[in-house]
N, C-alpha and C positions, 0 to 999 in steps of 0.2 A: 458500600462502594459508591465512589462522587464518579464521574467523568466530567473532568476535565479539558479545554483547549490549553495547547501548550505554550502559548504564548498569554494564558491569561494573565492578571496582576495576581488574582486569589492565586494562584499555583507556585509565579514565580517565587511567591514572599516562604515557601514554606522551606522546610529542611529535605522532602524527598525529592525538592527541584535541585536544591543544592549538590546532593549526592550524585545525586543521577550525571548532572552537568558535570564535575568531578570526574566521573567516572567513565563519561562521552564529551571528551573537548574541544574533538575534530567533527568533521563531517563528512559523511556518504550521500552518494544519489541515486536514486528510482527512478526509472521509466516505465509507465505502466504502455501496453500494447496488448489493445483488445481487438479481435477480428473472429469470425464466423468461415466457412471454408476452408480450412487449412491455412488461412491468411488472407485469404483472395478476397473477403469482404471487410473493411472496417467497420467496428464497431461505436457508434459516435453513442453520449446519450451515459457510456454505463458510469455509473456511480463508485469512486474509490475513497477507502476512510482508512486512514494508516490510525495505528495506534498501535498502546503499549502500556501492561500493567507496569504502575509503579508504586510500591505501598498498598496495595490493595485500593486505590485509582485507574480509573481509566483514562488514560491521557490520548488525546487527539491532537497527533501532531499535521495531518494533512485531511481534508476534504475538496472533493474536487467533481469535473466527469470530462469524460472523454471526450476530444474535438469531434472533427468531421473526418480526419484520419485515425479513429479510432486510437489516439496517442495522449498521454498525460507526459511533457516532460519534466525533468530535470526537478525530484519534490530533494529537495534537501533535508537530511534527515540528519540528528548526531550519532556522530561513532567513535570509540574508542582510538586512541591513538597506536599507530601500530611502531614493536620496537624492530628496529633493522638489525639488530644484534641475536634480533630469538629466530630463532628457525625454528620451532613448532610453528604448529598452524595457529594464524593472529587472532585476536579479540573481536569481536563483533556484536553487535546490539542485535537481537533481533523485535522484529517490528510485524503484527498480525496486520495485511491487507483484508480489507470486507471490501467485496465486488458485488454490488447490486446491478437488476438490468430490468426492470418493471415485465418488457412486450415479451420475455421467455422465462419471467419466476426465476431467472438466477441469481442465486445466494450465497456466494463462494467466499472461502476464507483461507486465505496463504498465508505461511508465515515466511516471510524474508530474514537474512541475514545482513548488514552493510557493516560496511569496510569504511578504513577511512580511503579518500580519495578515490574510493571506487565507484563506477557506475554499474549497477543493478538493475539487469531489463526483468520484468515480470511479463511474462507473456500470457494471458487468458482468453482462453476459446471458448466462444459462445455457440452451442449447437441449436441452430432455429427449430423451433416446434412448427413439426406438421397438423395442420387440422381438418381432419375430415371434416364436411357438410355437405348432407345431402349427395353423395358422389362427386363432391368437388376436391380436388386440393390446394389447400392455401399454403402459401409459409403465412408465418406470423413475425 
C-alpha cells in the first residue's frame, strides 16, 4: 500500500485517479468542529487528515488543524453527482477523518459520507484528562 497526496503529479497520471474522478465529479464540504465541554471550550491545535482507499492507496485528500475557534472550514472534497430523477437515497463518497490531539492522546477515526453540494459538519469532543499529583488536580 503507497499513500498518496491527492493532488500529487504521481497519482494524478495513473488510471485509479481517473476512475475515481469519473465516478466523483462534483464536490461536497466538511466542517470539522472540535471543542471539549459540551462545546463550551474550543479546541485549537487538533490535527485532521481526510482520506480514502483507492486501489489499495492511501490517498490524502486534506491535512490541516484546528484554529483558535476550534474550527476547520469549508475542506472540499469530491462527490458523486446526484440524479434529481432517483428518489432512493443519493451516492456519496465516503472519506475516513483521523483526529489527532497530542495534550489528551486522542486518536479518533470517523468515517464521513458527502454529498454533492452538501455541507458536512463533523463534530468531535475532546474529553480533558484529569491528573492527579500529589493531591493536586490539574486538567491537562
Amino acid at each position: 500500500m503507497n499513500t498518496y497526496n491527492f493532488n500529487d503529479a504521481s497519482f494524478k497520471n495513473t488510471n485509479s485517479y481517473q476512475n475515481f474522478i469519473n465516478a466523483n465529479p462534483s464536490e461536497g464540504y466538511l466542517k470539522i468542529r472540535a471543542s471539549a465541554a459540551s462545546g463550551a471550550l474550543p479546541i485549537s491545535g487538533l490535527r485532521i487528515v481526510v482520506s480514502k482507499m483507492i486501489d489499495n492507496n492511501n490517498i490524502i485528500f486534506f491535512e490541516g488543524v484546528t484554529d483558535a475557534s476550534g474550527v476547520i472550514e469549508r475542506i472540499t472534497l469530491p462527490a458523486p453527482k446526484l440524479d434529481p430523477n432517483n428518489l432512493d437515497a443519493p451516492r456519496s463518497a465516503t472519506y475516513e477523518v483521523k483526529a489527532t490531539y497530542e495534550p489528551n492522546n486522542l486518536n479518533e477515526i470517523y468515517r464521513i459520507n458527502i454529498y454533492e453540494n452538501i455541507y458536512v459538519i463533523q463534530t468531535i469532543n475532546v474529553v480533558p484528562t484529569l491528573n492527579v499529583i500529589a493531591g493536586e488536580n490539574t486538567w491537562l
